[in-house]
C-alpha positions as CSV (number, residue, x, y, z in Angstrom):
1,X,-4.7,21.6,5.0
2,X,-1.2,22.7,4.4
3,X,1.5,21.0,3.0
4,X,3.5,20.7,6.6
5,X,0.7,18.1,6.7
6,X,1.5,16.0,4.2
7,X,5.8,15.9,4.5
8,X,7.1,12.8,3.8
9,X,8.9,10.6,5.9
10,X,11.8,9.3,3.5
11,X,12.6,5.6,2.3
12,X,14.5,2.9,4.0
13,X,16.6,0.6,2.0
14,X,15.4,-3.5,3.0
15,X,16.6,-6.8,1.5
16,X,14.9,-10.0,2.0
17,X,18.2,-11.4,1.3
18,X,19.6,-10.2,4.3
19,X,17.8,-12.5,6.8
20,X,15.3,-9.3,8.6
21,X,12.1,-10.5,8.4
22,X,9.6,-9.2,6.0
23,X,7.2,-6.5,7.2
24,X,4.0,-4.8,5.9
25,X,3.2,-1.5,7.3
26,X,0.0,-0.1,7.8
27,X,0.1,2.1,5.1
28,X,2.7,3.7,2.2
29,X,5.3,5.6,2.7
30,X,8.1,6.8,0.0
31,X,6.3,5.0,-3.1
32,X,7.3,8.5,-4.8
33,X,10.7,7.1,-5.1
34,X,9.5,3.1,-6.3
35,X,11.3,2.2,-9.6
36,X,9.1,1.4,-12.0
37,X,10.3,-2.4,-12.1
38,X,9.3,-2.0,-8.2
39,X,5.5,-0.8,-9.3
40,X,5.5,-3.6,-12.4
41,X,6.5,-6.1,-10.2
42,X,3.8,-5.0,-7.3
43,X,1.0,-4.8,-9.5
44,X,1.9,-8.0,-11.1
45,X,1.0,-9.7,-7.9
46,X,-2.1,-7.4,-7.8
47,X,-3.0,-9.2,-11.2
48,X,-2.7,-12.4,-10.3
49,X,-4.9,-12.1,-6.8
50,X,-7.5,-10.1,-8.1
51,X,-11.0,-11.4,-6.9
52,X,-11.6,-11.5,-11.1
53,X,-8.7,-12.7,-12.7
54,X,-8.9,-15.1,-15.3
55,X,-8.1,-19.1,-14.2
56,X,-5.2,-18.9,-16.4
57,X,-3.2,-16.9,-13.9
58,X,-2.4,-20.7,-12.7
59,X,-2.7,-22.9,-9.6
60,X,-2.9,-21.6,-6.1
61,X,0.7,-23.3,-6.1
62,X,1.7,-21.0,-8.9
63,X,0.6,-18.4,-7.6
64,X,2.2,-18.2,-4.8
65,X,5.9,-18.6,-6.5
66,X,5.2,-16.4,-8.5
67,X,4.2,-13.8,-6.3
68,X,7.6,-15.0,-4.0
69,X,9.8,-14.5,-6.6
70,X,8.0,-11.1,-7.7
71,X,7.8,-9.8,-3.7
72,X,11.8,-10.3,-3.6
73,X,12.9,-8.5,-6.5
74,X,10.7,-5.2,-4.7
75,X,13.2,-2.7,-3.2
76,X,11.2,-0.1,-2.0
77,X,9.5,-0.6,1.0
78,X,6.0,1.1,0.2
79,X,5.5,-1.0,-2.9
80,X,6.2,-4.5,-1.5
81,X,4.0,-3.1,1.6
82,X,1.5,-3.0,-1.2
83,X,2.2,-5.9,-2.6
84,X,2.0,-8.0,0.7
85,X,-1.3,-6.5,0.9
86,X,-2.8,-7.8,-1.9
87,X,-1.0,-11.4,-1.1
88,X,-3.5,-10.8,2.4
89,X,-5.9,-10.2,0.8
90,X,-5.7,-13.4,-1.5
91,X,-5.1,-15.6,1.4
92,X,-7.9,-14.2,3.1
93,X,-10.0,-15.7,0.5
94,X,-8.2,-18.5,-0.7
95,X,-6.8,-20.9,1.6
96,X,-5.5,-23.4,-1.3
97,X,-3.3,-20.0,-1.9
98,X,-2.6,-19.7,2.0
99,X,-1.3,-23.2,2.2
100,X,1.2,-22.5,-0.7
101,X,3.0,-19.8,0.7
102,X,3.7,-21.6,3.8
103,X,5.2,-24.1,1.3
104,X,6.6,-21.9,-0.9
105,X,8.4,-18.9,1.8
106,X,7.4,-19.4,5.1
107,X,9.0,-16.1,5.7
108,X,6.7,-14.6,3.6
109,X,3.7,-16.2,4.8
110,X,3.8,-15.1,8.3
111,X,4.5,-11.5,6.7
112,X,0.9,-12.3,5.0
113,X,-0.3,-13.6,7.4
114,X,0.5,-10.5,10.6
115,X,-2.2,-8.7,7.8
116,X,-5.0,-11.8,7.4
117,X,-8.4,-10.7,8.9
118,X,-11.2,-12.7,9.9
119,X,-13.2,-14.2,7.0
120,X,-15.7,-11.3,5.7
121,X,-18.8,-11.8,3.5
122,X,-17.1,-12.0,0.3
123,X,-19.2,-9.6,-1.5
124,X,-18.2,-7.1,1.3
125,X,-14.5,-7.8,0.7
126,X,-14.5,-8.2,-2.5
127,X,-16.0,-4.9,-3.3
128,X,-14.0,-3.1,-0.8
129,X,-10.6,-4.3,-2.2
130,X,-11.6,-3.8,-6.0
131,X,-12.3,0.0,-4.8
132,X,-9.1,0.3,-3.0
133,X,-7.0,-1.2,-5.8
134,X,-8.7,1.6,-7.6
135,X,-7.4,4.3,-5.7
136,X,-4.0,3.0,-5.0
137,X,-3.6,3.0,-9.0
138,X,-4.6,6.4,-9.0
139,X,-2.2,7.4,-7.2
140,X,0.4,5.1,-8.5
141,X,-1.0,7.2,-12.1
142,X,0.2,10.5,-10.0
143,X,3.7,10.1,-10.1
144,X,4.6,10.7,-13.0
145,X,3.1,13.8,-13.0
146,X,6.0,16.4,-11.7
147,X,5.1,17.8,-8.4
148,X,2.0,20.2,-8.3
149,X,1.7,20.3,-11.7
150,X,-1.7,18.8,-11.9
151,X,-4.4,21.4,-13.1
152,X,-7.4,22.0,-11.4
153,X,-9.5,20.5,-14.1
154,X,-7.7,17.5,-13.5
155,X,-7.3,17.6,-10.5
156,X,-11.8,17.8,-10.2
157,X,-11.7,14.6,-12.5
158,X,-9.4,12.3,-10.4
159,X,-11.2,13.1,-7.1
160,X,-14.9,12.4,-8.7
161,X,-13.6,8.7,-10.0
162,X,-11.7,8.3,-6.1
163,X,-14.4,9.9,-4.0
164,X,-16.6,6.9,-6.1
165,X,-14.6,4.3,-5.1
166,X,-14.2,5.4,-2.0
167,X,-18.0,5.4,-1.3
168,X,-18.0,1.6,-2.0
169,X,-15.2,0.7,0.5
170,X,-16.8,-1.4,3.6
171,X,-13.8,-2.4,5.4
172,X,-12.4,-0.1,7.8
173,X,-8.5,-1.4,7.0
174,X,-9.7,-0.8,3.1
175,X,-11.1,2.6,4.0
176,X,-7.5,3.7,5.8
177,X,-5.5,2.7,3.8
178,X,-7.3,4.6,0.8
179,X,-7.2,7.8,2.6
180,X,-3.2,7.5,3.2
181,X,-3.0,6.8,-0.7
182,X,-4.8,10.2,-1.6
183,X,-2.3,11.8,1.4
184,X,0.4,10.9,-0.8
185,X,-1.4,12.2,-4.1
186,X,-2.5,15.5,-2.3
187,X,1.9,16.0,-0.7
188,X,2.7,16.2,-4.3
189,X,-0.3,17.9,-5.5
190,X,-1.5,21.2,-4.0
191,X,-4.5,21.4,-6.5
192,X,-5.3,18.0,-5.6
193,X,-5.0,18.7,-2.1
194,X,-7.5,22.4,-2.9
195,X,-9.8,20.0,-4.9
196,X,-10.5,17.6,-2.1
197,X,-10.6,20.0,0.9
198,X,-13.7,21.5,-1.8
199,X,-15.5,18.4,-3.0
200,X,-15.3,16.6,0.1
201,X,-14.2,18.7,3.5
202,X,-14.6,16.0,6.1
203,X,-13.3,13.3,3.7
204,X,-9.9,15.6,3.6
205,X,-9.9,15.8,7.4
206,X,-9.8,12.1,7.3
207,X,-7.2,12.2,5.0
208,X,-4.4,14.8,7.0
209,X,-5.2,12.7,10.1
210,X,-4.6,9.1,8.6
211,X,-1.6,10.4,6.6
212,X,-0.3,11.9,9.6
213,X,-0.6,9.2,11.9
214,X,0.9,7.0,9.0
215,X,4.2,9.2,9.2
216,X,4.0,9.0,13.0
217,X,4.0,5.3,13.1
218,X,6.9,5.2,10.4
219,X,9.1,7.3,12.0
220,X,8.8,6.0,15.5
221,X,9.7,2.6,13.3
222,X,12.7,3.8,12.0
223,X,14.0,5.5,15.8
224,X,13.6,1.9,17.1
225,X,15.4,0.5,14.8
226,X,18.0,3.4,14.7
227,X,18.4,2.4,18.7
228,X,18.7,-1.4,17.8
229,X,21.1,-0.6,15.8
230,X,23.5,1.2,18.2
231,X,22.5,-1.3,20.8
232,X,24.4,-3.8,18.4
233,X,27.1,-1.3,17.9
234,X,27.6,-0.8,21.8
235,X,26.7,3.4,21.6
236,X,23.8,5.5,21.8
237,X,21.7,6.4,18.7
């Protein structure tokens, strides 16, 4: 694998505020550059629809402010991707919690809802988003490390604990989106990236391709809405 593989795509700067509909991506792109009030926030809402937390993370009606209120005050695009993710996930198997969003942000609800699946055996699901939280925390762990300055030693621990988790992932959407978190680790990481390619060859092929095709889909995303824009403007792109 080189490191052509894994460029990155850049950020694009979204408000809520400013009436575009909210949208969740298949995958991550530019969490490198989240704030750290952007991950706080996004892992907040991770918290509060975990298939384990605690009852005192409040009604279904709570909830769902809560996570509103947290979901607007995300900038980067890649963490309230994230974000709206675990909010799917939550409605998938709550529909008390569903119901609330449509009360709470209807805008945001049919952003959740573009991601809901068909009701899974909850074992399945549950087990497959614990395992993908997993990983998506590992790499959120990764950025503060500066870029390819993970050692090799390191570099073998990390991928034992994520090739784990990523043993226990059922769901196919769970499964992707794993692989495009490690992409991002293994862009910043070129021992990372050696490490996998030697622990697990044909889980790193997986990896280049979905990160890959992740960057495709972005930037074919961005030159539509790059041509929208100068269709508004009266000119080409």
């Amino acid at each position: 694998m080189s490191e052509a593989d894994f460029d990155r795509g850049g950020d694009r700067d979204d408000n809520p505020a400013s009436g575009e509909k909210l949208t969740a991506r298949d995958g991550v792109v530019g969490a490198a550059h989240a704030t750290g009030a952007d991950v706080q926030d996004r892992r907040d809402i991770e918290t509060r629809n975990a298939s384990d937390a605690p009852r005192t993370q409040g009604t279904a009606q709570e909830r769902a402010r809560a996570d509103v209120d947290g979901l607007h005050h995300i900038d980067n695009e890649a963490e309230r991707d994230k974000a709206i993710a675990a909010m799917a996930r939550a409605a998938d198997r709550d529909g008390d919690y569903k119901e609330a969003l449509t009360r709470v942000d209807p805008a945001t609800a049919e952003a959740v809802s573009r991601l809901a699946r068909p009701q899974e055996p909850q074992q399945v699901q549950s087990r497959s988003a614990e395992a993908l939280r997993q990983i998506e925390r590992s790499n959120d762990d990764t950025l503060a490390i500066p870029r390819d300055a993970m050692s090799t030693a390191k570099a073998r621990t990390w991928l034992r604990g994520e090739l784990a988790a990523l043993k226990a992932i059922d769901d196919e959407r769970d499964r992707q989106s794993a692989w495009i978190a490690m992409g991002h680790t293994a862009s910043n990481q070129k021992r990372y990236q050696a490490e996998l390619t030697r622990q697990d060859p044909k889980v790193a092929s997986a990896v280049v391709e979905a990160y890959a095709k992740e960057q495709r889909r972005w930037l074919q995303k961005e030159e539509r809405k790059a041509a929208d824009v100068a269709a508004m403007r009266g000119g080409p792109a």
